[in-house]
C-alpha positions as CSV (number, residue, x, y, z in Angstrom):
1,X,78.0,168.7,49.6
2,X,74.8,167.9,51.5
3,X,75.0,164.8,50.6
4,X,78.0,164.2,52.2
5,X,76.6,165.9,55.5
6,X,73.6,163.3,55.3
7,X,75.8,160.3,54.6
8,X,78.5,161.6,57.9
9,X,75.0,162.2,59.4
10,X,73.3,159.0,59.2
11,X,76.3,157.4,60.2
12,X,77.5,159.0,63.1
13,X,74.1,157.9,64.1
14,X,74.7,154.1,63.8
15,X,77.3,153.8,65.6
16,X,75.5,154.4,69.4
17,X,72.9,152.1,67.6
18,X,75.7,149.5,67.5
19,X,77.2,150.3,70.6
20,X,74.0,150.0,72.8
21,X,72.8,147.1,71.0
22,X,76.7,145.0,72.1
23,X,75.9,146.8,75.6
24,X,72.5,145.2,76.0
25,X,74.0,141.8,74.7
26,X,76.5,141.5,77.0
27,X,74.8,142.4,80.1
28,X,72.3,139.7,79.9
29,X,73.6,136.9,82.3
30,X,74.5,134.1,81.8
31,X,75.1,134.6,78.3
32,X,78.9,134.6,76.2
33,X,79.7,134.8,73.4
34,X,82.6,132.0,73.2
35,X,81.6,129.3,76.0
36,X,84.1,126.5,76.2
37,X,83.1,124.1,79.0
38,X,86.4,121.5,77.9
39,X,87.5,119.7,80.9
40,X,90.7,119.2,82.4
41,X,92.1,117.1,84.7
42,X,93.8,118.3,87.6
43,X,94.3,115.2,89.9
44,X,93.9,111.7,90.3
45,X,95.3,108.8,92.5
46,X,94.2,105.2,92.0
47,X,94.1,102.6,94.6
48,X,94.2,99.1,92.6
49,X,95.4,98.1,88.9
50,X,93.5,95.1,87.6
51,X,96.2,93.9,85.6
52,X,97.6,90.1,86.4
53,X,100.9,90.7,84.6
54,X,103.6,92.3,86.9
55,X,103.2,95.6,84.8
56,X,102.6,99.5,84.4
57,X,98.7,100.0,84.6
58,X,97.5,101.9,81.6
59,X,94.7,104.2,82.3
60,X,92.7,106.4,80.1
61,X,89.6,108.5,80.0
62,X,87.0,108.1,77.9
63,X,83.6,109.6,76.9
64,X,81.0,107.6,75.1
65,X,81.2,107.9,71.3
66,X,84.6,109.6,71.9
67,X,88.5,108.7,71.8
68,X,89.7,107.6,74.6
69,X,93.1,110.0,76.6
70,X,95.5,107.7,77.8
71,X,96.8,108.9,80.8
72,X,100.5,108.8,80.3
73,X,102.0,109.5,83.4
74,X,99.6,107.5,85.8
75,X,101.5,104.6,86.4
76,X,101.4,103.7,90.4
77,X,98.8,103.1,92.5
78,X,98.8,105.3,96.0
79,X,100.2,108.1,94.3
80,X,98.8,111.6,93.7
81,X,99.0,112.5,90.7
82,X,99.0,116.7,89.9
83,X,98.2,118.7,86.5
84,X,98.1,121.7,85.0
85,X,95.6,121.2,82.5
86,X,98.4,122.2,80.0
87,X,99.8,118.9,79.1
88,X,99.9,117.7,75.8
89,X,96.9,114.9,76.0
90,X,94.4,117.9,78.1
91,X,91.7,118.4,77.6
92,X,89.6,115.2,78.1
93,X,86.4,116.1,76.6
94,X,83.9,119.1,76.2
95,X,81.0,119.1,77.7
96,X,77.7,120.4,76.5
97,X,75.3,123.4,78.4
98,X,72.6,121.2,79.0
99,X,72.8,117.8,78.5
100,X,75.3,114.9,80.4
101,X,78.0,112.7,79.1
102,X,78.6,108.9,79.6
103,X,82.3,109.1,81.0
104,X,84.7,106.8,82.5
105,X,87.9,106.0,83.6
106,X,89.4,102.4,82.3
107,X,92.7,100.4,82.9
108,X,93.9,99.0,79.3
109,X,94.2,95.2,78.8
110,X,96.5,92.4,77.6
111,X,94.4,89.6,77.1
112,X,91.0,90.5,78.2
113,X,88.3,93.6,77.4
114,X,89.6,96.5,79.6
115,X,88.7,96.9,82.8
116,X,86.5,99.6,84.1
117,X,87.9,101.6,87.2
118,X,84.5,103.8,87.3
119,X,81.3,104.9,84.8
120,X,79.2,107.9,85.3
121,X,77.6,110.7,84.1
122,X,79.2,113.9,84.3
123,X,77.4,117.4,83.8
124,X,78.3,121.0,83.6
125,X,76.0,121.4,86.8
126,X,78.2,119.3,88.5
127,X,81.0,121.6,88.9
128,X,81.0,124.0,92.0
129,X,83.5,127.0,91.7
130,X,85.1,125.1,88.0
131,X,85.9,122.0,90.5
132,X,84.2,118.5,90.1
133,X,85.7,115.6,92.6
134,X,84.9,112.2,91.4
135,X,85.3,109.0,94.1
136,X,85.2,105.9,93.9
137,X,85.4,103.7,96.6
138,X,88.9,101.6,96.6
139,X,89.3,102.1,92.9
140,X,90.2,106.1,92.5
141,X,89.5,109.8,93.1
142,X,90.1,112.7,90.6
143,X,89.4,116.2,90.2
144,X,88.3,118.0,87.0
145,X,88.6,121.5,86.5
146,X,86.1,123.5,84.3
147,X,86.2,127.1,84.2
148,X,83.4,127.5,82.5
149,X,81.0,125.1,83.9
150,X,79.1,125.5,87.6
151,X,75.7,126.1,88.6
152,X,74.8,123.6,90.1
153,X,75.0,122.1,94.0
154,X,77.5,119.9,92.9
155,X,76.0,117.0,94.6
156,X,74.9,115.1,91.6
157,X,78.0,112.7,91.6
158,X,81.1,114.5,93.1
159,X,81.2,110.7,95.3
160,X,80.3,107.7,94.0
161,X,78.2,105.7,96.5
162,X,79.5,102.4,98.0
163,X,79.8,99.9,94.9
164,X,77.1,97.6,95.7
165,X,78.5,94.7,93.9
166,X,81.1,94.8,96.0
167,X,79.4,92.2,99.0
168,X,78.5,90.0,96.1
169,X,81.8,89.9,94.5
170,X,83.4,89.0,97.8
171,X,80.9,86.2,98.6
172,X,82.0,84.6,95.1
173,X,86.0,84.7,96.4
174,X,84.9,83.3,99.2
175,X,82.8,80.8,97.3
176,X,85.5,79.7,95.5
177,X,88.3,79.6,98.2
178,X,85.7,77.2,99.9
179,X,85.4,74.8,97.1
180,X,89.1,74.5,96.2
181,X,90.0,74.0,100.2
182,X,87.2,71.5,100.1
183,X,88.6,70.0,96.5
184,X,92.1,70.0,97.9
185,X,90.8,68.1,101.0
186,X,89.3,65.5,99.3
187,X,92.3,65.0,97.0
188,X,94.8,64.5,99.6
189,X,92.2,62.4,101.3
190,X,91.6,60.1,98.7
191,X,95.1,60.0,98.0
192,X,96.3,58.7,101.2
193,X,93.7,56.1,101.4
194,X,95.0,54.9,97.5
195,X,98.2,55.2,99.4
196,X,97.4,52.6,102.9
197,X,95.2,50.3,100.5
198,X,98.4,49.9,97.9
199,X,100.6,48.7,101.2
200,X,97.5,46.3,102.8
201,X,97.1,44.8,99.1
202,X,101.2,44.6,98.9
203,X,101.9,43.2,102.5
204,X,98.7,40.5,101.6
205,X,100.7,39.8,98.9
206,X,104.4,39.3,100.7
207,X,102.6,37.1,103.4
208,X,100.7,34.9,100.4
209,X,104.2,34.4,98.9
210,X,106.0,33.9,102.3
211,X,103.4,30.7,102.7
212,X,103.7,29.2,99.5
213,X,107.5,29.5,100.3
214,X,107.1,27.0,103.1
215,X,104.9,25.1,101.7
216,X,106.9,24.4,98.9
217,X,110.0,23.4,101.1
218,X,107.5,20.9,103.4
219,X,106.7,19.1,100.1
220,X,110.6,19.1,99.4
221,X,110.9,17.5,102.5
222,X,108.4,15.2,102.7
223,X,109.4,13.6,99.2
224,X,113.4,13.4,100.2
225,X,111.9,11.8,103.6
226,X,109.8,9.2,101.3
227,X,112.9,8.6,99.1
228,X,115.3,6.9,102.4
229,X,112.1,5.2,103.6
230,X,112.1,3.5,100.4
């Protein structure tokens, strides 16, 4: 019987033991015990498709080393496009406490290595109030929602700066609009001087013809005058 008293005893006294020590646990900040920082996307409008066939763009997200989320009902440029994170192909990725991920968004190809609308690293610090807005200029601009990442300002890439390449991409299309104005020039140039020395050449040759013509009838003439002189 004491026994029994001892063992309801010692019991009874690890419970608050147990209790206090979950207490303590879970009023250290910052801390969970589940943390899922998976990101979702909640909008995203893009301002140019790269493909040259008079198509749908196909755009997905990807994360380095992981599968890329096609993007199934992005299909218009100019266009808002709203989600509830709840659609089948959510969420995009997970992202880790500390460290960044290598992320993008891309435009599937036909013929040629897909193009890349935008790659940057995105971080759990980077979300302000579980809201992370991506721009990029003339491409695109998307929001992520992740409820459980924030901490941060929020400034380390919510806007892409201007794309530098851009100046040098337009010199080269203006390069090459130069050059083919230039080649085209010259074409038609040489052309019509192939053209003006092919009618010189011919009328040389009508007048060379036209002589030997009349030459030909003088000598006529000149033997059927010999033949009545003698």
């Amino acid at each position: 019987m004491r026994r029994n008293q001892s063992l309801c005893c010692s019991s009874s006294s690890i419970h608050p033991l147990f209790l206090l020590s979950f207490i303590l646990l879970s009023s250290i900040p910052g801390k969970k015990f589940i943390s899922s920082r998976l990101v979702t996307l909640g909008s995203i409008e893009i301002f140019n498709a790269h493909e040259w066939l008079p198509s749908k763009p196909i755009v997905y997200f990807s994360c380095k080393g992981e599968n890329k989320t096609i993007l199934p009902d992005v299909k218009a440029t100019d266009f808002l496009y709203s989600f509830k994170g709840q659609e089948s192909w959510q969420p995009l990725t997970e992202l880790p406490e500390k460290k960044c991920k290598r992320c993008g968004i891309y435009e599937q190809d036909t013929f040629k290595s897909d193009d890349v609308f935008d790659e940057w690293e995105m971080c759990s610090d980077d979300f302000v109030k579980g809201k992370y807005i991506h721009i990029k200029e003339k491409e695109f601009n998307a929001t992520f929602i992740c409820s459980d990442c924030g901490g941060g300002s929020g400034s380390h890439n919510s806007t892409t700066a201007p794309d530098r390449g851009e100046p040098k991409k337009k010199k080269n299309v203006a390069m090459v609009v130069v050059v083919s104005l230039l080649a085209s020039s010259l074409t038609v140039i040489a052309a019509v001087y192939v053209y003006k020395y092919w009618q010189r050449r011919k009328r040389e040759q009508d007048q060379l013809r036209f002589l030997q013509l009349f030459e030909e009838n003088d000598e006529i003439e000149d033997e059927i005058a010999l033949g009545h002189v003698i």
